[in-house]
C-alpha positions as a Markdown table, in Angstrom:
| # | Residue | x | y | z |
|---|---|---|---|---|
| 1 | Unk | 95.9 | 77.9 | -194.7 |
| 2 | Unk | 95.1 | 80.7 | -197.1 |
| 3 | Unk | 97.0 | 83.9 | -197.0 |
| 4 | Unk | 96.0 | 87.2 | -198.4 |
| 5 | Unk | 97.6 | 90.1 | -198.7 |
| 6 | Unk | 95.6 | 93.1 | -197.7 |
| 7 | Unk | 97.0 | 96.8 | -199.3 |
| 8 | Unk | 94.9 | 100.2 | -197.9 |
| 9 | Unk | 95.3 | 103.9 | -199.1 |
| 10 | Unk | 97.6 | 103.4 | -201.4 |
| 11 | Unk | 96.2 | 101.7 | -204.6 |
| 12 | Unk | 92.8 | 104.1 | -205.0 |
| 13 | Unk | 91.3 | 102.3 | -207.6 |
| 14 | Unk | 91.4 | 98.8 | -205.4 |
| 15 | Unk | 89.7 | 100.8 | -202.5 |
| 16 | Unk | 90.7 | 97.9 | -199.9 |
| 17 | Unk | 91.0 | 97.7 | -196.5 |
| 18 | Unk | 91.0 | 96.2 | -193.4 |
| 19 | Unk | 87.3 | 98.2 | -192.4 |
| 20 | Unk | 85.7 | 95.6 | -194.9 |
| 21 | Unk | 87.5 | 92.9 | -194.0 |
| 22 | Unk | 86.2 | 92.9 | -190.4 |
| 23 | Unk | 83.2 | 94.4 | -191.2 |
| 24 | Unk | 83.0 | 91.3 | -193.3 |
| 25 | Unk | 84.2 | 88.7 | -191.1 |
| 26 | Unk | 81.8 | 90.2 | -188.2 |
| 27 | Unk | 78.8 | 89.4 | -190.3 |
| 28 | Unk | 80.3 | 85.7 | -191.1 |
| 29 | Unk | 77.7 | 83.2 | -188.9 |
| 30 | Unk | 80.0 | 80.3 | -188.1 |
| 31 | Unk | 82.4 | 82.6 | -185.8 |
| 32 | Unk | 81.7 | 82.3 | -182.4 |
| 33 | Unk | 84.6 | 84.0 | -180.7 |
| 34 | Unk | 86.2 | 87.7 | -181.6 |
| 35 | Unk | 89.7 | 88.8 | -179.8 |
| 36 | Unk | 91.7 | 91.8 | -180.7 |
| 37 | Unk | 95.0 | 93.2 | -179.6 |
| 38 | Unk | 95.4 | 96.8 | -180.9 |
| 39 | Unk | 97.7 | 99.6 | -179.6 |
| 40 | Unk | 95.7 | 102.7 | -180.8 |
| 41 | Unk | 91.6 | 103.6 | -181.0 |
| 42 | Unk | 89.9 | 106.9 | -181.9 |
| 43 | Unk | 86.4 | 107.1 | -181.4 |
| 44 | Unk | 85.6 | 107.2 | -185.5 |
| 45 | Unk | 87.3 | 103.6 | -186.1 |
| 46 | Unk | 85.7 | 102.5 | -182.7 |
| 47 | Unk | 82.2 | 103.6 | -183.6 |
| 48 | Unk | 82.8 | 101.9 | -187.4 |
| 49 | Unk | 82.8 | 98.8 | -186.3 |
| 50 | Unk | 79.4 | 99.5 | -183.3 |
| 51 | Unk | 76.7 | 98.4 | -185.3 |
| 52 | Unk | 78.6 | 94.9 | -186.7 |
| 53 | Unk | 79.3 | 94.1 | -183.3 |
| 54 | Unk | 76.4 | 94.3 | -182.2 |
| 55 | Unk | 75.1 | 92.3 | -184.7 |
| 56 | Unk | 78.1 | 89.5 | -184.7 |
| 57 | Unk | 76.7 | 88.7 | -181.0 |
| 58 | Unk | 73.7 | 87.0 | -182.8 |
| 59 | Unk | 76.8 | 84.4 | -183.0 |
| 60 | Unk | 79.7 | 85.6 | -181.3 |
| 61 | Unk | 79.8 | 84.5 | -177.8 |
| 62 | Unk | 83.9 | 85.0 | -176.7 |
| 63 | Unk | 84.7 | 88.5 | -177.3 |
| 64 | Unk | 88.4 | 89.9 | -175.7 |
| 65 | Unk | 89.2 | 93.5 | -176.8 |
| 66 | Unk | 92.7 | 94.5 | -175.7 |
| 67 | Unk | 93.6 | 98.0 | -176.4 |
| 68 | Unk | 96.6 | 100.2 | -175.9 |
| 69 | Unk | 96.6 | 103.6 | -174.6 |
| 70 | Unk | 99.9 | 105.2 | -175.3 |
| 71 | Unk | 99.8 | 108.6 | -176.3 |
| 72 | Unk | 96.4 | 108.5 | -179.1 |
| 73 | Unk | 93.8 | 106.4 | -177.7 |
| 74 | Unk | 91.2 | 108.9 | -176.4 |
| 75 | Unk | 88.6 | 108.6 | -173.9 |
| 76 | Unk | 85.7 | 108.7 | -176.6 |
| 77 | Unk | 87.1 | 105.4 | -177.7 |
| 78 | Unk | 87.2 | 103.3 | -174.6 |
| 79 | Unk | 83.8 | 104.9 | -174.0 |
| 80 | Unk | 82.5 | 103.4 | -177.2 |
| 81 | Unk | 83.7 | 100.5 | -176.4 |
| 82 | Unk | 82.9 | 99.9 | -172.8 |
| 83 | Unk | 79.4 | 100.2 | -174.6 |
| 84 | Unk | 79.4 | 96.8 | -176.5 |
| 85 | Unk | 79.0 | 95.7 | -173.2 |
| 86 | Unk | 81.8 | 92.9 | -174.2 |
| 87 | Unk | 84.9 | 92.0 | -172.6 |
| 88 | Unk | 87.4 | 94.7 | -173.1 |
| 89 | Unk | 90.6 | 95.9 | -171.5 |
| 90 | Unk | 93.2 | 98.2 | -171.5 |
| 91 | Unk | 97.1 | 97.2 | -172.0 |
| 92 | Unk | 99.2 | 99.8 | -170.4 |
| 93 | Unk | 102.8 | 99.5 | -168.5 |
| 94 | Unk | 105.1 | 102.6 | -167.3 |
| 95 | Unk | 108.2 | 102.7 | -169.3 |
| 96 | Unk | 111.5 | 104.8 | -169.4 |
| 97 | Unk | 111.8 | 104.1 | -173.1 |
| 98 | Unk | 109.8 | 104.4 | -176.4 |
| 99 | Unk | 108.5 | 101.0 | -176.2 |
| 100 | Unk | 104.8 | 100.7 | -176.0 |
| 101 | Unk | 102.3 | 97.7 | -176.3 |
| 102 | Unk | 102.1 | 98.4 | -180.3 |
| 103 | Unk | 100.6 | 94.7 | -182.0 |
| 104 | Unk | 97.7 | 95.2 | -184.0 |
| 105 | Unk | 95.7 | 91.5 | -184.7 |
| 106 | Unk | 92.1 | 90.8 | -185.2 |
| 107 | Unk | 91.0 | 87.2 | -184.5 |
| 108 | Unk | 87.9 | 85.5 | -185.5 |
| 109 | Unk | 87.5 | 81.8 | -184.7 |
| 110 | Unk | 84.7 | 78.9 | -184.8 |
| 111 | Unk | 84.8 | 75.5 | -184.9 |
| 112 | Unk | 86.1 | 74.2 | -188.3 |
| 113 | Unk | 87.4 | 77.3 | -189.4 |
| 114 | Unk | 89.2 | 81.0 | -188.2 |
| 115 | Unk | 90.5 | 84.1 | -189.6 |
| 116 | Unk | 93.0 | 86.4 | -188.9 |
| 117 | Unk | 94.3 | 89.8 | -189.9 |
| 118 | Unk | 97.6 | 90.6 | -188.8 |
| 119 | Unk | 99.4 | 94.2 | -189.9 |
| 120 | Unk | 99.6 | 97.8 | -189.5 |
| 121 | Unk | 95.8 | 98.7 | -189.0 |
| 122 | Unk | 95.1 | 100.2 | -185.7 |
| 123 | Unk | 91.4 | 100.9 | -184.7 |
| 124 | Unk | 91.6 | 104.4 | -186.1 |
| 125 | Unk | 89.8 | 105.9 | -188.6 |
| 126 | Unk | 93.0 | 106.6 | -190.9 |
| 127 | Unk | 94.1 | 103.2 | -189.5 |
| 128 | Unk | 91.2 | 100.9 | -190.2 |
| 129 | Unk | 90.4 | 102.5 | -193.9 |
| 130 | Unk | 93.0 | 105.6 | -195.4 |
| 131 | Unk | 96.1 | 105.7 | -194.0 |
| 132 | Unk | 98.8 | 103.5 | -196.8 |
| 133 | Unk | 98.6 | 99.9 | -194.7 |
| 134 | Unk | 100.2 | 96.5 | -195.2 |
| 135 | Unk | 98.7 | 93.4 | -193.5 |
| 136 | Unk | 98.0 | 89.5 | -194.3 |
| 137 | Unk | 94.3 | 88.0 | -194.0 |
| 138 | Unk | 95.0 | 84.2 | -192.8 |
| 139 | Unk | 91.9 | 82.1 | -193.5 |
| 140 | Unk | 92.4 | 78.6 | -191.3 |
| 141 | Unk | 91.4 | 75.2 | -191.3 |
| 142 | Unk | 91.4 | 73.2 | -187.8 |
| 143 | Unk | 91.6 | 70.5 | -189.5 |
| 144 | Unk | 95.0 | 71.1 | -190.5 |
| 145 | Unk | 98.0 | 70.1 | -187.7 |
| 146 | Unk | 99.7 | 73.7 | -189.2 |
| 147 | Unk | 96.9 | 75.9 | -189.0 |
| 148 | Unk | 96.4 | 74.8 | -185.2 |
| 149 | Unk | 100.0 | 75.4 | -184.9 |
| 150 | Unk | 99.8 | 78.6 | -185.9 |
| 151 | Unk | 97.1 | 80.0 | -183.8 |
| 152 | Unk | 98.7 | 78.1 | -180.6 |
| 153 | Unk | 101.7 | 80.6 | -181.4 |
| 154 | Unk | 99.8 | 83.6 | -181.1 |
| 155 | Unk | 97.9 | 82.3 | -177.5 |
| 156 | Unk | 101.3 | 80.9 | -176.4 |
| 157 | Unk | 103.1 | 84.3 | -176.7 |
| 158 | Unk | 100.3 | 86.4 | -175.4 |
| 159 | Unk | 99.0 | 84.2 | -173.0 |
| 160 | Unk | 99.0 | 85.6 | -169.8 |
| 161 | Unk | 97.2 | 88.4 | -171.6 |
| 162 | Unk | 94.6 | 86.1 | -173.0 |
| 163 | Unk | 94.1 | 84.1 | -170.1 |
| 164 | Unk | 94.0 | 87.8 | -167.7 |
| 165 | Unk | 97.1 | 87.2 | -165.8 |
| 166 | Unk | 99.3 | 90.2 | -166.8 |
| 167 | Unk | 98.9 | 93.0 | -164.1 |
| 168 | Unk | 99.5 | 95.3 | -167.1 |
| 169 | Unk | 95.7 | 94.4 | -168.0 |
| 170 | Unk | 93.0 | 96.5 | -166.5 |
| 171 | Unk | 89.5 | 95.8 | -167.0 |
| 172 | Unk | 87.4 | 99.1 | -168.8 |
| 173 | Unk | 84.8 | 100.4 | -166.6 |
| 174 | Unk | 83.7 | 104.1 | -166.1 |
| 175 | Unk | 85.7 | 104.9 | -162.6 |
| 176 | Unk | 88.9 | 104.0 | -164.7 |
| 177 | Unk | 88.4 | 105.9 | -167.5 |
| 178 | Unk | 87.5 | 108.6 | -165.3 |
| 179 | Unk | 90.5 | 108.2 | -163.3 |
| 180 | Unk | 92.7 | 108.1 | -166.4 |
| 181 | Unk | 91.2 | 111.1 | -167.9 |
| 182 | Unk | 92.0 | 112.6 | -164.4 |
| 183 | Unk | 95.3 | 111.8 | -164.6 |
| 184 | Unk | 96.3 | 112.7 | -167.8 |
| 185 | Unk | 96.7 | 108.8 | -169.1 |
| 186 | Unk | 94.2 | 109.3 | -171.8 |
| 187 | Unk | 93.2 | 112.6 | -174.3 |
| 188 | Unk | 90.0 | 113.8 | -175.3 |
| 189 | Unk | 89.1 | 113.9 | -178.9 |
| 190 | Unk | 89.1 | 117.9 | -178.8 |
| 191 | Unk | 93.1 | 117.4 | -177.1 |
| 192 | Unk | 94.1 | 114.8 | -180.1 |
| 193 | Unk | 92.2 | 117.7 | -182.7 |
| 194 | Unk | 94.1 | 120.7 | -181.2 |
| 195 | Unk | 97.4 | 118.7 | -181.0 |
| 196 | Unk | 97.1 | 117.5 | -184.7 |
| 197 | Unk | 96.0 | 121.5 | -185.3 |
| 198 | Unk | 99.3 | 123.0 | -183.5 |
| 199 | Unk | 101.4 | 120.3 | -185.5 |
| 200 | Unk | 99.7 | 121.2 | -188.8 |
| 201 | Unk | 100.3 | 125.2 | -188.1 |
| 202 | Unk | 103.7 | 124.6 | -187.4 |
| 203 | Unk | 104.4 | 122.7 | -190.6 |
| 204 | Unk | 102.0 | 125.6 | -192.7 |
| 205 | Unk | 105.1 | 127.7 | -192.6 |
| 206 | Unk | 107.2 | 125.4 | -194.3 |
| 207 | Unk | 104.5 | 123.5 | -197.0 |
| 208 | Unk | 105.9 | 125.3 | -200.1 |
| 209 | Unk | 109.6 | 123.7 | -199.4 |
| 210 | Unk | 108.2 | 120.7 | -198.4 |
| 211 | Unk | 105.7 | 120.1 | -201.2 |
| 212 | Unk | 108.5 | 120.8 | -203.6 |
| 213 | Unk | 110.2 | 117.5 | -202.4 |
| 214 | Unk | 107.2 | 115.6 | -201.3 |
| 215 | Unk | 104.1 | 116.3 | -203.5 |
| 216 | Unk | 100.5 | 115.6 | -202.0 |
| 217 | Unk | 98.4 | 112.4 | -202.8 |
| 218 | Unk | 95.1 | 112.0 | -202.9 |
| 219 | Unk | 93.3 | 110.0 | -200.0 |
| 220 | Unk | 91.0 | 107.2 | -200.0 |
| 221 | Unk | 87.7 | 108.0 | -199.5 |
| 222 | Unk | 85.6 | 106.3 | -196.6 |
| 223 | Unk | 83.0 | 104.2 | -196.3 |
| 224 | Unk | 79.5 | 105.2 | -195.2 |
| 225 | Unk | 80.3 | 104.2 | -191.5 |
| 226 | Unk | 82.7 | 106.9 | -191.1 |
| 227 | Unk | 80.9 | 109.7 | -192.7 |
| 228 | Unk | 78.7 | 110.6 | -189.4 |
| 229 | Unk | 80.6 | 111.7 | -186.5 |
| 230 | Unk | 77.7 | 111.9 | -184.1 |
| 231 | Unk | 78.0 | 109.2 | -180.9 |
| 232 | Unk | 76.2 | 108.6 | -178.1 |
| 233 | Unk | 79.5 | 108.7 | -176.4 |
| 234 | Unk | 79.8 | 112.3 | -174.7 |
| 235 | Unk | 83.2 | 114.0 | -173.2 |
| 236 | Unk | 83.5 | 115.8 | -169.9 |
| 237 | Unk | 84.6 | 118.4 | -172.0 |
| 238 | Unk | 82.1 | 119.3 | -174.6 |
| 239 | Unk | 83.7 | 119.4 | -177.8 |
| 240 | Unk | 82.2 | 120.8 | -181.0 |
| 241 | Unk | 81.7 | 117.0 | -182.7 |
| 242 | Unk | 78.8 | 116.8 | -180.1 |
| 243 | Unk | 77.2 | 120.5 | -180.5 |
| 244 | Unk | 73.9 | 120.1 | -182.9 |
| 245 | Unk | 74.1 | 122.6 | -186.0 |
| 246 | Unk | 71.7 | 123.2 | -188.6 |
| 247 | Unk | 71.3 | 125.4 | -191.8 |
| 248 | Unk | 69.9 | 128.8 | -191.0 |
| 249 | Unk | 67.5 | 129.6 | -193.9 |
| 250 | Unk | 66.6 | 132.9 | -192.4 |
| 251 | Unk | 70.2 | 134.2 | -193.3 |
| 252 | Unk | 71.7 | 134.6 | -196.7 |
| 253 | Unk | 73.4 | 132.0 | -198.2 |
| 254 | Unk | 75.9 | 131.4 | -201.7 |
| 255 | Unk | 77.1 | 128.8 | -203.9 |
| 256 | Unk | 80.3 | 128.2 | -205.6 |
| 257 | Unk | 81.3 | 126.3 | -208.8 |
| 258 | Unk | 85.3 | 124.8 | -207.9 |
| 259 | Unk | 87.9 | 125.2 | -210.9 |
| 260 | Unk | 90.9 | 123.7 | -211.2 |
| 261 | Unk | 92.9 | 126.2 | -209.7 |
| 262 | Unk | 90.2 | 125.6 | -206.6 |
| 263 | Unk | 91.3 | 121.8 | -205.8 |
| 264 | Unk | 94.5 | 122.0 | -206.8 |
| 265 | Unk | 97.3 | 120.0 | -205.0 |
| 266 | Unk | 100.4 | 121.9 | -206.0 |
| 267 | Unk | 99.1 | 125.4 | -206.9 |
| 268 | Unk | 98.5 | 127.5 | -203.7 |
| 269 | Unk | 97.5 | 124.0 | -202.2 |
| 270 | Unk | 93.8 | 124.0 | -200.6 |
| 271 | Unk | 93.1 | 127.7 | -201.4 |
| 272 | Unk | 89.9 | 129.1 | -203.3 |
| 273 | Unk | 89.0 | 132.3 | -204.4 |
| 274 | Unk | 85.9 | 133.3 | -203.3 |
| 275 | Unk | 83.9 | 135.9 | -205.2 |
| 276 | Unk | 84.0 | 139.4 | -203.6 |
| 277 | Unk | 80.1 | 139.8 | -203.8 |
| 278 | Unk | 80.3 | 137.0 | -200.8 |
| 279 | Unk | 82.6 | 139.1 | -198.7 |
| 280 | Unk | 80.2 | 140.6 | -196.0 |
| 281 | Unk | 78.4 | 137.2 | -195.1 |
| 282 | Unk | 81.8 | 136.1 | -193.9 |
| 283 | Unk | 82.5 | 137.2 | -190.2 |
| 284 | Unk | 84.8 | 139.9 | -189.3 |
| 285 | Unk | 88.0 | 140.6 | -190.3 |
| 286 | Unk | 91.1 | 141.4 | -188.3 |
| 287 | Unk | 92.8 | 145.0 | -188.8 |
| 288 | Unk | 94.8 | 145.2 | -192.0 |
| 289 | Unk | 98.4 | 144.0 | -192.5 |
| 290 | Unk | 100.3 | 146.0 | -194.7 |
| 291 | Unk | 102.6 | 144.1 | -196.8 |
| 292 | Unk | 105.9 | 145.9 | -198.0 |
| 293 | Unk | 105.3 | 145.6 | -201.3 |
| 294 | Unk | 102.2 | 148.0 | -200.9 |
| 295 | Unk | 99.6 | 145.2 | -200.7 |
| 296 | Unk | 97.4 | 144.6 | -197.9 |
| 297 | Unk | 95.3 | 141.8 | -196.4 |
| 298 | Unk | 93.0 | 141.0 | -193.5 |
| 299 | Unk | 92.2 | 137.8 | -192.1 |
| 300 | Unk | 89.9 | 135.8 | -189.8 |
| 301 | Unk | 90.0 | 132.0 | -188.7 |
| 302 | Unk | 86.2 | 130.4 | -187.6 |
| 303 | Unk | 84.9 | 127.1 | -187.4 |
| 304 | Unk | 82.6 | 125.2 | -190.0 |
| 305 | Unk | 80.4 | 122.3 | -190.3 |
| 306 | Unk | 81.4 | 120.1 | -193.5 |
| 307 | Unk | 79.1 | 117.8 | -195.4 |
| 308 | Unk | 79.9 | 115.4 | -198.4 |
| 309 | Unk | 79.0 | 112.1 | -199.2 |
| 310 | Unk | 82.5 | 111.3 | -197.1 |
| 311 | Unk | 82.4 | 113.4 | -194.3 |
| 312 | Unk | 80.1 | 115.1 | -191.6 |
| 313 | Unk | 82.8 | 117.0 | -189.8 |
| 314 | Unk | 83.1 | 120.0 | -187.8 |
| 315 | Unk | 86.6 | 121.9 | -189.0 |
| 316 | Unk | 88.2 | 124.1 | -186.2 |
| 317 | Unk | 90.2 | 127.1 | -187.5 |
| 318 | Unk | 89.4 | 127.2 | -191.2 |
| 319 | Unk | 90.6 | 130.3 | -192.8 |
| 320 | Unk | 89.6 | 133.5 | -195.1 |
| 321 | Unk | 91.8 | 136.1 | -196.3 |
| 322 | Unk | 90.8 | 139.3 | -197.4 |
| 323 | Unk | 93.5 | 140.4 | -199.8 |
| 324 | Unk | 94.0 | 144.1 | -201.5 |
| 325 | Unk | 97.1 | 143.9 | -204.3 |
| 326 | Unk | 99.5 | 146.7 | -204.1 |
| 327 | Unk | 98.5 | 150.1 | -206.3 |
| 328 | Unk | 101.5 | 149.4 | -208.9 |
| 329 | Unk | 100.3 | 145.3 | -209.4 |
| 330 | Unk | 99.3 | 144.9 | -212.8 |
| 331 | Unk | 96.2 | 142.5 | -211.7 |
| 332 | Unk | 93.7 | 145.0 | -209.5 |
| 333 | Unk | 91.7 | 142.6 | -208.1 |
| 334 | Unk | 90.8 | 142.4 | -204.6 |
| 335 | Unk | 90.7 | 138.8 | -203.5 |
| 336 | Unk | 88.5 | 137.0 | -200.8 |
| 337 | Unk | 90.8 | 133.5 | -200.5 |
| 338 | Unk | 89.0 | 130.4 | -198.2 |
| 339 | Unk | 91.3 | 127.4 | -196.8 |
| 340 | Unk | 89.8 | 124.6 | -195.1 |
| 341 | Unk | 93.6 | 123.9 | -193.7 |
| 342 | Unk | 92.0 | 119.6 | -194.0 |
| 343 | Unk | 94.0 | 118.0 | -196.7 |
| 344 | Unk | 92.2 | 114.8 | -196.2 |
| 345 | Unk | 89.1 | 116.8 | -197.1 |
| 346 | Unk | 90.4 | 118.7 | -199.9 |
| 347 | Unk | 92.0 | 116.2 | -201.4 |
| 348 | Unk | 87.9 | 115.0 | -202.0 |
| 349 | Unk | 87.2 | 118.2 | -203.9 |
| 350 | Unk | 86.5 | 118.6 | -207.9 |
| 351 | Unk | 87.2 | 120.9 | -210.4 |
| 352 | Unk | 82.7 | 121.8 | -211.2 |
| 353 | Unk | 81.4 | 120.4 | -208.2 |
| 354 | Unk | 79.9 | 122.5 | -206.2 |
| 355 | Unk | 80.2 | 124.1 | -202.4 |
| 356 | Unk | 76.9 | 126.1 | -200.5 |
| 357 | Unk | 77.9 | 127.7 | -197.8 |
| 358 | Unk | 75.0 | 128.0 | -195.5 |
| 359 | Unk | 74.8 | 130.1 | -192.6 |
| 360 | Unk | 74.2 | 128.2 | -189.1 |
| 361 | Unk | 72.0 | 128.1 | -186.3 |
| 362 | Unk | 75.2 | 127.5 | -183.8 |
| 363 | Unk | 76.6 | 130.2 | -182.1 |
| 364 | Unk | 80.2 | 128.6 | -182.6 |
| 365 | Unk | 79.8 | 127.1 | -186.2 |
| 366 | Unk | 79.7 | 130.2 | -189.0 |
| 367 | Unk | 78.7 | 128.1 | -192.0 |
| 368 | Unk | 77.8 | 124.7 | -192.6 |
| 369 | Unk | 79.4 | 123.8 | -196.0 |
| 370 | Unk | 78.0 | 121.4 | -198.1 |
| 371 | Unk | 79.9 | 119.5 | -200.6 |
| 372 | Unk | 78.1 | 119.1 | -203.8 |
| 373 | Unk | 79.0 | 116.2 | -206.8 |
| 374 | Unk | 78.9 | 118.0 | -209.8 |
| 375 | Unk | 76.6 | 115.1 | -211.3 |
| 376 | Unk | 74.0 | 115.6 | -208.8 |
| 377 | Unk | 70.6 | 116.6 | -209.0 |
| 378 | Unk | 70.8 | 119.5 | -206.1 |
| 379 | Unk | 74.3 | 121.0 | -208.1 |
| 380 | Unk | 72.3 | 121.4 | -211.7 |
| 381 | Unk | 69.6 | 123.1 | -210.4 |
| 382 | Unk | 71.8 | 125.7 | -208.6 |
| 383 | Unk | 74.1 | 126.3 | -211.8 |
| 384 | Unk | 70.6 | 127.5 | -213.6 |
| 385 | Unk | 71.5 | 130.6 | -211.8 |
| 386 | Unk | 75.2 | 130.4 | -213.0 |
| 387 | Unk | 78.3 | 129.4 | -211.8 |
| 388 | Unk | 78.2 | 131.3 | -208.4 |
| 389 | Unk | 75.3 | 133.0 | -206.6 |
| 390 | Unk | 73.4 | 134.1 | -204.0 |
| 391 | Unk | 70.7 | 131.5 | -202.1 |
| 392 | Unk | 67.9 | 133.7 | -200.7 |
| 393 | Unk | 66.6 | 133.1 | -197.4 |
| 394 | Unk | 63.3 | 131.8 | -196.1 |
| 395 | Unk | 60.6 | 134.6 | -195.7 |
């Protein structure tokens, strides 16, 4: 027996996780059977792992997915995976009390050796590569009376779940997911997104206290796999992650240069200063709210379309202000202040790289905004025209 121990979001410079370890152990030819009991699965950590498990069944011939559905897995998930077209089922039993079917273990096994991650990573985006994880990769030899031991353990304790005899166990097919989504049992992407938005309001009005105690940390960044967020999977409910945008290059566009006040963590956390000669290609502002101190400000919240080398994301409710400083403020300038309100995104952002703002061709997506590396061959030729500027559109 070989233990590992695998750390995740914590540690940037190892950039581990538990992603590349089954992504790893997928692609490994001399496993022939894949189980996993998980409690939690978003359609991003779902859809990560698509394309190696489709390949793994070049070899893989046992696969048993067992997946929780308290509270976060959404429908887009089980959708996903209902379309591996594998053995996969969901865990689920009523209860009075907090308890919920919560293990999180990733098997692989063949016929001399296995593997098995057991920890803290759900399959989740945040769970699978960024959020700060803790779990053991066991590499096993079945030649060893104590690695056989081991595994029994696992299929002795779960075994009427392995061998389908807990009524708690329903298989995944369309009618049930239906059913459940009927029913309320399972969320929708958009309903997890608007949830995590209401919570991340609420806790907006009480950052500066909070940030004082508990300063923000960087995020690690995520592998290729999670940078699309395009499925074939589609909701009931159309959500925005589905909706087709593309840069409008009839409509005036403008670039920004970021400095370090820009992508700061601690100073005005996530806001930029855009510059005023930007302000009418930004949609409309509310009425203006007079501050007592004499200043004034107008605001408006709208939806974008972000692209890096790390994300291809739709943001709901990002955020301008229009600000106007009071007549007796010794600084005169008007102020045109952008928030994405995403610290995992932000948290991406460099002092000198670069962000376009492009107008779309969606009716419900103002501006895709692309991310660009300061070291990149698209961000030099756009500072020849200085550090901010217009792009002019297509004739």
């Amino acid at each position: 027996m070989k233990v590992e121990f695998i750390g995740q979001g914590y540690n940037l410079n190892k950039n581990t996780s538990v992603f590349h370890e089954i992504k790893k152990l997928l692609l490994t030819s001399h496993f022939t059977s894949f189980k996993c009991l998980v409690a939690f699965a978003t359609r991003s950590g779902v859809s990560s792992l698509t394309p190696y498990i489709l390949k793994a069944k070049d070899n893989i011939i046992d696969f048993q997915i067992i997946v929780g559905i308290d509270d976060i897995t959404t429908y887009e998930a089980l959708k996903e995976i209902l379309s591996w077209n594998v053995k996969s089922y969901i865990y689920h039993f009523q209860s009075n009390s907090s308890v919920i079917f919560h293990p999180k273990i990733y098997m692989f096994e063949g016929k001399e050796k296995s593997h098995i991650i057991i920890g803290s990573n759900n399959m989740t985006q945040t769970g699978l590569v960024q959020s700060i994880e803790a779990s053991s990769s066991i590499e096993l030899d079945l030649s060893h009376k104590a690695d056989l031991k081991f595994i029994d353990s696992i299929y002795n304790y779960f075994d009427p779940i392995f061998k389908y005899q807990d009524q708690n166990l329903e298989l995944i097919t369309e009618e049930l997911l239906e059913k459940l989504l009927e029913k309320g049992k399972i969320p929708t992407e958009k309903e997890i997104r608007n949830r995590y938005k209401e919570n991340r309001n609420s806790k907006i009005k009480t950052k500066d206290s909070d940030q004082s105690i508990f300063p923000p940390r960087k995020i690690q960044p995520l592998p290729k796999e999670f940078r699309s967020k395009t499925s074939k999977v589609s909701s009931p409910e159309q959500t925005y992650d589905n909706k087709i945008s593309q840069i409008d290059t009839s409509k005036l566009a403008f670039y920004k240069q970021l400095v370090k006040n820009d992508v700061s963590l601690t100073s005005s956390p996530g806001q930029m200063i855009i510059p005023i000669k930007f302000l009418d290609i930004f949609p409309t502002f509310s009425t203006v709210q007079r501050k007592p101190n004499g200043a004034s400000q107008r605001e408006v919240k709208f939806d974008v379309h972000f692209q890096s080398e790390n994300y291809n994301q739709v943001l709901n409710g990002v955020r301008s202000i229009y600000y106007v400083p009071s007549p007796e403020h010794p600084r005169k300038n008007k102020e045109l202040r952008f928030t994405l309100l995403n610290r995992n995104i932000h948290s991406t952002l460099n002092a000198k790289d670069l962000l376009v703002f492009y107008r779309s061709t969606s009716e419900d997506i103002h501006f895709i905004v692309k991310h660009l590396k300061y070291e990149s061959v698209e961000a030099k030729e756009l500072l020849k025209n200085g550090r901010y500027n217009f792009i002019q559109p297509d004739k």
